[in-house]
Residue, then its C-alpha position, 0 to 999 in steps of 0.5 A: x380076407x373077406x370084404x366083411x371081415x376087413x370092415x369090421x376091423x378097420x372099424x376100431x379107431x386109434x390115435x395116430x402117433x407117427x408124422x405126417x404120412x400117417x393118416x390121424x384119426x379125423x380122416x380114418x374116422x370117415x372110413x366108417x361112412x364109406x362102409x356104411x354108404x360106398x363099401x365097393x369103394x373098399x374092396x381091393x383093400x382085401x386084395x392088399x391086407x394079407x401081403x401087409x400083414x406078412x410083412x408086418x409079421x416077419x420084418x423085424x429090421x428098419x430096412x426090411x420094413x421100409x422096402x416091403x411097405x415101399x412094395x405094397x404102396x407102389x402097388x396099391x398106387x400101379x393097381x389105381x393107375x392101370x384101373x384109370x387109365x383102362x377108364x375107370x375116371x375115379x380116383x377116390x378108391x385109392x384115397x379111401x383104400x389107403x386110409x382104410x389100409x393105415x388104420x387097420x395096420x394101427x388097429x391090428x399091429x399098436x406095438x410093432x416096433x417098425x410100425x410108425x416106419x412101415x406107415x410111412x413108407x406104405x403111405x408115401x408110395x401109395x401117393x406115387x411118391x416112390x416110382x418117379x423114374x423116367x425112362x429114356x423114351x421121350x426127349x422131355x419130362x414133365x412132373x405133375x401133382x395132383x391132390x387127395x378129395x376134400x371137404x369130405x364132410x360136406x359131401x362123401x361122394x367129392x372126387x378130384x379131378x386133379x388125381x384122377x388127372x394124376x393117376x391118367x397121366x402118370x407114366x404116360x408118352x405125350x406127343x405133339x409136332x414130332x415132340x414126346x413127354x413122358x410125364x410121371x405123377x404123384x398126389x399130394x394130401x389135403x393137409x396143412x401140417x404137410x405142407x408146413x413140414x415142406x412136402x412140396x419142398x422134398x418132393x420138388x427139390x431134387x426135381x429143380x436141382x438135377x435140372x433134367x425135367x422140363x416142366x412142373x405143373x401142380x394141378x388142383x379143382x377150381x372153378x367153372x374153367x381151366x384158370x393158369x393162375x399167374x400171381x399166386x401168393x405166400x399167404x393163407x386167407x381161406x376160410x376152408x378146411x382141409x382134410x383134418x378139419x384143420x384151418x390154415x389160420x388166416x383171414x382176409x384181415x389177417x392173412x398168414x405166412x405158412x411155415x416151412x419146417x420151423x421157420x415162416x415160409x421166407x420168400x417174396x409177398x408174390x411170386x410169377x408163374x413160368x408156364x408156355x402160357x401162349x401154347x397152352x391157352x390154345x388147348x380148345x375143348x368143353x371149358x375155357x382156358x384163362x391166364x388169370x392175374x387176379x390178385x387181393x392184397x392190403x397196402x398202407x391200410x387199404x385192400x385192393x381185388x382185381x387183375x394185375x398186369x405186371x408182378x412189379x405192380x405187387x411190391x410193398x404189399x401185404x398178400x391176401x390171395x393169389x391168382x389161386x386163392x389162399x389155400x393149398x391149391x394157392x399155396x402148392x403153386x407159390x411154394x413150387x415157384x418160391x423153390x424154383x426161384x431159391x435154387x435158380x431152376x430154368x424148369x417151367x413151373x405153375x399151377x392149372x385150376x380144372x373146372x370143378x365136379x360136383x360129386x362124381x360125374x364122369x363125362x365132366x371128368x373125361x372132358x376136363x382129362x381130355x382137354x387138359x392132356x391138349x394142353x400138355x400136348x400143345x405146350x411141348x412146342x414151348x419146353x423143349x430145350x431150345x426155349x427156356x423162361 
């Protein structure tokens, strides 16, 4: 189908109906400013409308839906991955052709009894979520999560360097002093909602109970350097929005428990990370790397910001922010850790914060992969089964 034609029909809006995996009409709103300032950033959705709508035109059972829409995700999500890893640094085309794709199934196929299961399953393997399976060549396995761009009202342009590191890394052999790790990757949507219905508890639970991987590590954009952030924290506090313009609904004067499913998010005020952090602050490159013990909490009235040394430190305490802040890079970290320490895993766990990009800048990219990867690399001598935390 012609770029053009796809434009003009991905451009009719419509509610969104189904969960979480189904982009509502906030994010399939901006589709229309990329159309208008960055329609090369749609092109491959040409590539990939014609087998949706087949699918979508012949698959009548639950079945035959989900497994057709679980093929085009994953190769929508193979194509992104090949075109990173051959160095092209940039992960927005797939956010914005997998929205453009949903909206245009919505658009096209409103009565489709399947539709709502085709969405989601499309929608999940698009994120990599469909293809985590290792192969028998390397003696480790990492698992690594990066997110969607955000505050894209802000700035249109905003890549992550965390799915660009996603992308770069998924599938990938890593080896360092005679050690492999083969690492496979998923990204994970900028949105509140998803992690109140425990998407980071459904991704990572078979994880932590088959025990067979080594280390999870949740990637995300921060700061000025690489920050292992060491105390993150159960509550919300940003003032930020994600990408549905939603807020997480705290403050620093009221900080917010999230939910997980129904219920508030039951776990300690804050929780230790688990990583090699010795082997990895030893990955020298462009940016620094930090063990960040930074924390803000209330206790008996009064509000304390600053490093703390041990996590006993942090008992009788109302959290405000983690090491990681109080939004969802914060939160992806304590909820990891927080199911790890329900189902007792041994599995290294902790979130990295890459130094931030202003836009798109693909040297800035390059740097933070390559420095990142060394530190991958450099924390196999701490992972292998002989060491565990």
């Amino acid at each position: 189908m012609p770029l053009l034609r796809l434009l003009l029909i991905t451009s009719t809006l419509l509610p969104c109906s189904v969960s979480f995996a189904c982009q509502p009409t906030v994010e399939f709103s901006r589709v229309d400013s990329v159309m208008q300032k960055q329609p090369q950033w749609l092109a491959a959705t040409a590539k990939f409308w014609p087998e949706i709508e087949a699918a979508l035109t012949d698959c009548q059972t639950p079945q035959n839906c989900q497994a057709r829409a679980s093929k085009i995700g994953q190769q929508l999500w193979s194509y992104h991955r090949s075109r990173v890893q051959a160095g092209k640094l940039d992960d927005r085309a797939l956010y914005w052709q997998r929205l453009a794709l949903l909206r245009q199934i919505q658009a096209k196929f409103t009565k489709h009894s399947q539709r709502s299961q085709f969405e989601k399953s499309f929608a999940t393997a698009a994120r990599g979520y469909d293809t985590t399976q290792y192969s028998s060549k390397a003696a480790l396995k990492i698992y690594l999560t990066g997110f969607d761009p955000f505050l894209l009202d802000r700035n249109l342009q905003q890549s992550n360097p965390s799915g660009v590191i996603a992308l770069a890394l998924d599938g990938r052999v890593i080896e360092h002093a005679g050690l492999t790790a083969e690492i496979q990757s998923v990204i994970v949507p900028v949105r509140f909602q998803d992690f109140d219905q425990g998407l980071i508890e459904t991704l990572l639970a078979p994880i932590y109970q088959n025990n067979e991987v080594a280390m999870v590590v949740t990637v995300s954009m921060g700061r000025a350097h690489f920050d292992l952030e060491r105390f993150p924290g159960k509550r919300r506090s940003a003032n930020a929005p994600d990408n549905l313009n939603q807020m997480g609904g705290g403050t620093e004067q009221a900080p917010k428990i999230p939910y997980l499913k129904q219920a508030l998010l039951d776990g300690p005020e804050f929780i230790e990370f688990a990583l090699p952090v010795d082997t990895m602050l030893k990955a020298s490159g462009a940016y620094q790397v930090n063990d960040n013990p930074s924390v803000s909490y209330w206790q008996n009235g009064e509000k304390f910001s600053g490093a703390i040394e041990q996590l006993d430190t942090l008992q009788n305490v109302i959290a405000i922010s983690g090491s990681g802040g109080g939004y969802l890079s914060n939160e992806i970290s304590y909820r990891s850790l927080n199911l790890r320490r329900k189902l007792n895993a041994k599995t290294y766990t902790g979130h990295v914060h890459v130094p931030r990009v202003q836009q798109y800048d693909v040297k800035t990219l390059n740097a933070i992969l390559q420095q990142f990867e060394l530190m991958l690399k450099l924390s196999l001598e701490s992972i292998n089964p002989s060491a565990k935390p």
